[in-house]
N, CA, C and O atoms as a GROMACS GRO file, in nm:
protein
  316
    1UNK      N    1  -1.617   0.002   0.457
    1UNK     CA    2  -1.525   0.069   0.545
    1UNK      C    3  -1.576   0.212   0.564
    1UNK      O    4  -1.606   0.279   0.466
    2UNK      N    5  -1.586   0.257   0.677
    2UNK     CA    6  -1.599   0.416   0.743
    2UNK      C    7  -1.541   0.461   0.665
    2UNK      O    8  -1.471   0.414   0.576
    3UNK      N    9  -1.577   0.599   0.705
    3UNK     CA   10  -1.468   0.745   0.640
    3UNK      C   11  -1.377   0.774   0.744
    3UNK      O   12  -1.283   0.850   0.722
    4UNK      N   13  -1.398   0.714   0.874
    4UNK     CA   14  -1.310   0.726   0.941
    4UNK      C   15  -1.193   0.628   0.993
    4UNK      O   16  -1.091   0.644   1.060
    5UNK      N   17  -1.265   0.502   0.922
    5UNK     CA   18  -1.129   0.381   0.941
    5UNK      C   19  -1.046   0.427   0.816
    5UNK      O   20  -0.927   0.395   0.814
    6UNK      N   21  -1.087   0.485   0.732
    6UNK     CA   22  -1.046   0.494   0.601
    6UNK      C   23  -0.913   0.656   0.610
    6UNK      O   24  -0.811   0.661   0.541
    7UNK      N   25  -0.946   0.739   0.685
    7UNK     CA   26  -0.859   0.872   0.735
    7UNK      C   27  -0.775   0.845   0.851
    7UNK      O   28  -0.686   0.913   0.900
    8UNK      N   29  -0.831   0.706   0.893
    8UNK     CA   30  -0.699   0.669   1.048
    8UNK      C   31  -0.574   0.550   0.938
    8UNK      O   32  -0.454   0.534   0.962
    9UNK      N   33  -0.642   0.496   0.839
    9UNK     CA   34  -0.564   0.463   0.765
    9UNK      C   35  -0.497   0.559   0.699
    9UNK      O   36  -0.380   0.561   0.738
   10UNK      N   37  -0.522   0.655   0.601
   10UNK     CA   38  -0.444   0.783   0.535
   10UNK      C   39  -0.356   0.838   0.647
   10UNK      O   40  -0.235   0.818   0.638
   11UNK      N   41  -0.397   0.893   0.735
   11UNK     CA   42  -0.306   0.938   0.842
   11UNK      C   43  -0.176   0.831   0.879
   11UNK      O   44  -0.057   0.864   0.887
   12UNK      N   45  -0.223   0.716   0.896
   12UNK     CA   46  -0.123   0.644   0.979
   12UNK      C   47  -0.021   0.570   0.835
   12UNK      O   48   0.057   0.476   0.848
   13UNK      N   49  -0.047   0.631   0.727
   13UNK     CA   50  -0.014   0.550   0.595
   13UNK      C   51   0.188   0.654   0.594
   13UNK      O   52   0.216   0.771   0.620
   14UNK      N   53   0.258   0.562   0.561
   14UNK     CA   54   0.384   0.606   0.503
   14UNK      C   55   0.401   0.699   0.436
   14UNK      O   56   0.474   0.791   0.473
   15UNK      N   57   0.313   0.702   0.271
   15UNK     CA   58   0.289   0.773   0.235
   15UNK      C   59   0.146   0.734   0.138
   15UNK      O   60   0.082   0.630   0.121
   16UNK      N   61   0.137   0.870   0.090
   16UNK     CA   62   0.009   0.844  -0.038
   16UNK      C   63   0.014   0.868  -0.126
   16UNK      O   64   0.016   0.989  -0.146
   17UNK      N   65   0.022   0.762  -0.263
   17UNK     CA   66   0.092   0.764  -0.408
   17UNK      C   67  -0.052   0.758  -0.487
   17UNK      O   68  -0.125   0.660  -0.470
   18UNK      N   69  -0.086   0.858  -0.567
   18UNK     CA   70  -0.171   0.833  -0.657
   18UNK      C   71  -0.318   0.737  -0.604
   18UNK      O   72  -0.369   0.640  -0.659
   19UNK      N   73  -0.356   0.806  -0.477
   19UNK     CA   74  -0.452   0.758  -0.410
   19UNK      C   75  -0.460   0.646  -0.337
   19UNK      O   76  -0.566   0.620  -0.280
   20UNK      N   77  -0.347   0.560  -0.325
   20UNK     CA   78  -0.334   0.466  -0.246
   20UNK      C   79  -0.211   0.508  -0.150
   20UNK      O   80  -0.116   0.586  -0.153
   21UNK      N   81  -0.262   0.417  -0.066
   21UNK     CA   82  -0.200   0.412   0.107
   21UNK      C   83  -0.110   0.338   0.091
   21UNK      O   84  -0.137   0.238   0.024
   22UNK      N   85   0.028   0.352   0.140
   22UNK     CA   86   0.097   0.279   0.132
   22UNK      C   87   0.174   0.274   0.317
   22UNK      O   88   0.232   0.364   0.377
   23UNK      N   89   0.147   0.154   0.354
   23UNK     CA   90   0.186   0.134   0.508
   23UNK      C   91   0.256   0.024   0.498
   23UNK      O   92   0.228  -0.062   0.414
   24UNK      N   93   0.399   0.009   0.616
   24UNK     CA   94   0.503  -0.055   0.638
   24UNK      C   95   0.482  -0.135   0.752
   24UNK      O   96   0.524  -0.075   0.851
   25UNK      N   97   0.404  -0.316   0.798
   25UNK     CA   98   0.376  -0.358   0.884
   25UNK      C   99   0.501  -0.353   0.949
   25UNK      O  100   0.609  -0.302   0.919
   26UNK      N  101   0.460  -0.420   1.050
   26UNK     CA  102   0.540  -0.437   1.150
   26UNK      C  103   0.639  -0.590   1.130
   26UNK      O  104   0.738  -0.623   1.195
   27UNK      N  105   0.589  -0.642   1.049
   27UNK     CA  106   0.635  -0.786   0.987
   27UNK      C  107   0.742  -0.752   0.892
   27UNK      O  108   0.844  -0.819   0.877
   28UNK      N  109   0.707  -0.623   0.818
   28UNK     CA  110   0.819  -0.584   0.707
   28UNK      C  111   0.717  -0.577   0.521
   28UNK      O  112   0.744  -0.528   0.411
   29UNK      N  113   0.594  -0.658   0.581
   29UNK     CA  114   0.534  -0.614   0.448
   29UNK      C  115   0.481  -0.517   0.442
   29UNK      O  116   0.444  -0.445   0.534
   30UNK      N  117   0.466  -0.497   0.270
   30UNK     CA  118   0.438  -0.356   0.247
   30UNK      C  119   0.258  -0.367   0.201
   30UNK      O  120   0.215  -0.424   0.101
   31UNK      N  121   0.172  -0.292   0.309
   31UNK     CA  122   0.003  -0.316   0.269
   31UNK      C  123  -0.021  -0.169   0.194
   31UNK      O  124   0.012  -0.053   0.216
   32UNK      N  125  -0.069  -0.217   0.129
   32UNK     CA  126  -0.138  -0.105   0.031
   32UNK      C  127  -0.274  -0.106   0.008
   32UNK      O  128  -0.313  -0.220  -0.016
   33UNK      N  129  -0.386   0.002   0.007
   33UNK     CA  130  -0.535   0.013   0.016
   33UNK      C  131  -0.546   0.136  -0.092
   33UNK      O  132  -0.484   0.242  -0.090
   34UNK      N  133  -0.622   0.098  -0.165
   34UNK     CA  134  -0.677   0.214  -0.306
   34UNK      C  135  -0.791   0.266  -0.184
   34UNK      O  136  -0.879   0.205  -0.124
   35UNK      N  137  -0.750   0.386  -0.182
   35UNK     CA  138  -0.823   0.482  -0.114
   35UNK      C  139  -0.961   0.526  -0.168
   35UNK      O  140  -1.034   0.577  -0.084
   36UNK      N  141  -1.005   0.515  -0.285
   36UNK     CA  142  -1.052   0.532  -0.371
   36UNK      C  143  -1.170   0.439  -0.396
   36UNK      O  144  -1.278   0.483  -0.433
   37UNK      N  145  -1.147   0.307  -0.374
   37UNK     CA  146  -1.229   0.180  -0.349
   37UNK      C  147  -1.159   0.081  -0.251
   37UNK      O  148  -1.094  -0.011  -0.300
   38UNK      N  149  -1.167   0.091  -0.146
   38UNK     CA  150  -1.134   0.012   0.018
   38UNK      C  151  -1.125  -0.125   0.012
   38UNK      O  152  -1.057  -0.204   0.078
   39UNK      N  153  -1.222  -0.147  -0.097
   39UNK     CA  154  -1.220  -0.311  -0.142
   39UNK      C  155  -1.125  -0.366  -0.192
   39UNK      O  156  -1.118  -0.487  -0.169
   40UNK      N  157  -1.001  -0.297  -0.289
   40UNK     CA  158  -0.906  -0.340  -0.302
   40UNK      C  159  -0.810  -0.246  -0.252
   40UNK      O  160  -0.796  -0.125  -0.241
   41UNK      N  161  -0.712  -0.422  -0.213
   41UNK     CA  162  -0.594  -0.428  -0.110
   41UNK      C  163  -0.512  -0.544  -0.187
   41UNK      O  164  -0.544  -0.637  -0.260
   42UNK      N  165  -0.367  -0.488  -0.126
   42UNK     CA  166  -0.271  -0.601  -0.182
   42UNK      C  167  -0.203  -0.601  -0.082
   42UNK      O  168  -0.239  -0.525   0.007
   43UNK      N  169  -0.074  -0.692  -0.057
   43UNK     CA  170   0.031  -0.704   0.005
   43UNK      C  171   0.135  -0.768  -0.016
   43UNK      O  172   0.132  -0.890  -0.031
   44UNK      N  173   0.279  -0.674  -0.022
   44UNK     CA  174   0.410  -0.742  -0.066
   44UNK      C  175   0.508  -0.808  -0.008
   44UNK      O  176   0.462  -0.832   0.104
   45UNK      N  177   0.608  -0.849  -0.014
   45UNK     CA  178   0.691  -0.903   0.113
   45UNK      C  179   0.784  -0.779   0.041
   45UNK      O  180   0.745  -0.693  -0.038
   46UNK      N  181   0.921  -0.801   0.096
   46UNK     CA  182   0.999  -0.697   0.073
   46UNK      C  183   1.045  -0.727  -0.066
   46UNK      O  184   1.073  -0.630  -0.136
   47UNK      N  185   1.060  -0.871  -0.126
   47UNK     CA  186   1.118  -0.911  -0.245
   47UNK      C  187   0.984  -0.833  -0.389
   47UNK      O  188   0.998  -0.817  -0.511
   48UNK      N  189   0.888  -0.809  -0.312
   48UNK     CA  190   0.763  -0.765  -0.396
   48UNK      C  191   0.657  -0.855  -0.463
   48UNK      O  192   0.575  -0.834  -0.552
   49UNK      N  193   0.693  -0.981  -0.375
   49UNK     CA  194   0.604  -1.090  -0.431
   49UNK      C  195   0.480  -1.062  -0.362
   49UNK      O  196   0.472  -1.004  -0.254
   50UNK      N  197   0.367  -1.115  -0.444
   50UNK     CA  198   0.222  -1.102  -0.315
   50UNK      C  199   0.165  -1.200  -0.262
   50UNK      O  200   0.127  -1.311  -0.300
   51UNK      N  201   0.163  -1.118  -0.131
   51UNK     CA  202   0.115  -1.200  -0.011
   51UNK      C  203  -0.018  -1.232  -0.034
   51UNK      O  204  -0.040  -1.353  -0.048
   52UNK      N  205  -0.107  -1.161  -0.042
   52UNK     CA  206  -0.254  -1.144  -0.060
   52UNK      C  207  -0.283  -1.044  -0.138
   52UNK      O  208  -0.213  -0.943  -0.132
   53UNK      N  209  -0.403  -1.051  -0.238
   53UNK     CA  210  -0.473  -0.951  -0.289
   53UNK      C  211  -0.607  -0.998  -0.301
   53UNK      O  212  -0.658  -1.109  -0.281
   54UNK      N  213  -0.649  -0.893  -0.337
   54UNK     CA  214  -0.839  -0.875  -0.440
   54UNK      C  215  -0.799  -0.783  -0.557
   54UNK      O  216  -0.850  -0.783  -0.669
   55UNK      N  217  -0.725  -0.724  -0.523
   55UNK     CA  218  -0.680  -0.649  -0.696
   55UNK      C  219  -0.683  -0.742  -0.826
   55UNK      O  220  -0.655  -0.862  -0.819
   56UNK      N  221  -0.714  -0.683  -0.936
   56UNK     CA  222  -0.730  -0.747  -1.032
   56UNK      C  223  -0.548  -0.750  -1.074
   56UNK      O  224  -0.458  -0.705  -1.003
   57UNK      N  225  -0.533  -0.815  -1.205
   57UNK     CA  226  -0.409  -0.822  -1.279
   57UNK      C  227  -0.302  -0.715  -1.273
   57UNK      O  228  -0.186  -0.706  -1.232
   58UNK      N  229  -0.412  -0.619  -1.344
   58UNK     CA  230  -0.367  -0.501  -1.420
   58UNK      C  231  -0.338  -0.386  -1.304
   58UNK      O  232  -0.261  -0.292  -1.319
   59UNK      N  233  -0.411  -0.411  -1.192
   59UNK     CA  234  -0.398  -0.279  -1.137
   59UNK      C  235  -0.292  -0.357  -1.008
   59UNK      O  236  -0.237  -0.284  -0.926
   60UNK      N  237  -0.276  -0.490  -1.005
   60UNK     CA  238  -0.146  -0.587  -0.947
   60UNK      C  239  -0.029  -0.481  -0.954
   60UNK      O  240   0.036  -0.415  -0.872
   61UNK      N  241  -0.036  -0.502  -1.147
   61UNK     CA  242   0.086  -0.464  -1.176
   61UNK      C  243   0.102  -0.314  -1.167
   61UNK      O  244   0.221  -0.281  -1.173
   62UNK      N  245  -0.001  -0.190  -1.152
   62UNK     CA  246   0.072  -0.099  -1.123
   62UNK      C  247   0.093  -0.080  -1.004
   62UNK      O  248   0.205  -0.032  -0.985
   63UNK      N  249   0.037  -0.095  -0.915
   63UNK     CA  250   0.049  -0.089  -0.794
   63UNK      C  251   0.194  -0.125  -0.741
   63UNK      O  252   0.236  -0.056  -0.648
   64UNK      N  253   0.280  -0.232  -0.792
   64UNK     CA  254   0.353  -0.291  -0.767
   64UNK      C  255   0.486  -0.204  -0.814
   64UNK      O  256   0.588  -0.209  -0.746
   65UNK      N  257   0.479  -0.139  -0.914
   65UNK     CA  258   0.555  -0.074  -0.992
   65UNK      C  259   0.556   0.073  -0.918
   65UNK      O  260   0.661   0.136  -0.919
   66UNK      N  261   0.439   0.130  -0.854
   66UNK     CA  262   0.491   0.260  -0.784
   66UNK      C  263   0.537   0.207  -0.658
   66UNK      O  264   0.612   0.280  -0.594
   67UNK      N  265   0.506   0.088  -0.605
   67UNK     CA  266   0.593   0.082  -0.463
   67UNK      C  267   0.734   0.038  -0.488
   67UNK      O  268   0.808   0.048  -0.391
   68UNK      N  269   0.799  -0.021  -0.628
   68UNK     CA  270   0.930  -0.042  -0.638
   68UNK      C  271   0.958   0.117  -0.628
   68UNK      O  272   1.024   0.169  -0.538
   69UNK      N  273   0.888   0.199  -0.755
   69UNK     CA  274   0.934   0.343  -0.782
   69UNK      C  275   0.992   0.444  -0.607
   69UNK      O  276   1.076   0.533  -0.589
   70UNK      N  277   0.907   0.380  -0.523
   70UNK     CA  278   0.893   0.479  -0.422
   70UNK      C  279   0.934   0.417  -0.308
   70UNK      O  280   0.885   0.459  -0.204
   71UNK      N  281   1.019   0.319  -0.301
   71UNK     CA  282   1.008   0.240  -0.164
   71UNK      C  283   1.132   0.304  -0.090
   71UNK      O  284   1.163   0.251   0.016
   72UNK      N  285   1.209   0.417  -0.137
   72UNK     CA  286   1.290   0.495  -0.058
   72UNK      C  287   1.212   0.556   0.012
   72UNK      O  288   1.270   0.561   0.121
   73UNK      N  289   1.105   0.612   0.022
   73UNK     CA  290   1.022   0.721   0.052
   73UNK      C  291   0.932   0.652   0.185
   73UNK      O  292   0.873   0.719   0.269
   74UNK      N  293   0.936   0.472   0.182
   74UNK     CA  294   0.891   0.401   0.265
   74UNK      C  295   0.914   0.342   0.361
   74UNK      O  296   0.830   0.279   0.426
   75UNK      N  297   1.091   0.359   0.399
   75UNK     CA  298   1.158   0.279   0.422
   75UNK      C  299   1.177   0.370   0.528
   75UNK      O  300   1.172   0.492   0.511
   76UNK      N  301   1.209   0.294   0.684
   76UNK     CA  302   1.158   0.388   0.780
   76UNK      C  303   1.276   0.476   0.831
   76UNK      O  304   1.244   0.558   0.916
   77UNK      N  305   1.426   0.472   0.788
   77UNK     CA  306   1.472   0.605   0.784
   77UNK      C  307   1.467   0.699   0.715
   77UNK      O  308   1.538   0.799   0.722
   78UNK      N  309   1.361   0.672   0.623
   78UNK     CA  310   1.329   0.844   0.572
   78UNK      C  311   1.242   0.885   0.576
   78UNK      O  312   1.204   0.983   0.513
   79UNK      N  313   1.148   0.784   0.695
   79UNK     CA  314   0.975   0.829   0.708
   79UNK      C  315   0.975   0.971   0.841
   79UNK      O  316   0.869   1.025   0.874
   0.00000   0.00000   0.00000
């Protein structure tokens, strides 16, 4: 991935938690990209189950745990 698909993502992202992107499709899931390494990506439904990943286990589970922590902050009347 560019440095510039990678800053039209940061820009267009909800917000940015501890280096990952956190964006609100248009479907209602929540995509997340480690900014950090582009290669991993996950995706939640709203219940927080996953849709898709390449994330390993461990970084599943934190990932998952700052978007419960923060999903006021995502949710598009307070974006």
């Amino acid at each position: 991935m560019s440095d510039s698909e990678l800053k039209k993502i940061a820009e267009n992202a909800k917000a940015i938690i501890n280096g990952y992107s956190f964006t609100i499709r248009e479907d209602g899931f929540i995509s997340i990209l480690n900014l950090q390494h582009p290669e991993c990506a996950i995706v939640f439904n709203k219940d927080f189950e996953i849709i898709e990943t390449n994330m390993d286990e461990i970084e599943q589970n934190i990932v998952k745990e700052l978007a419960k922590k923060n999903i006021e902050f995502l949710e598009e009347e307070n974006a």
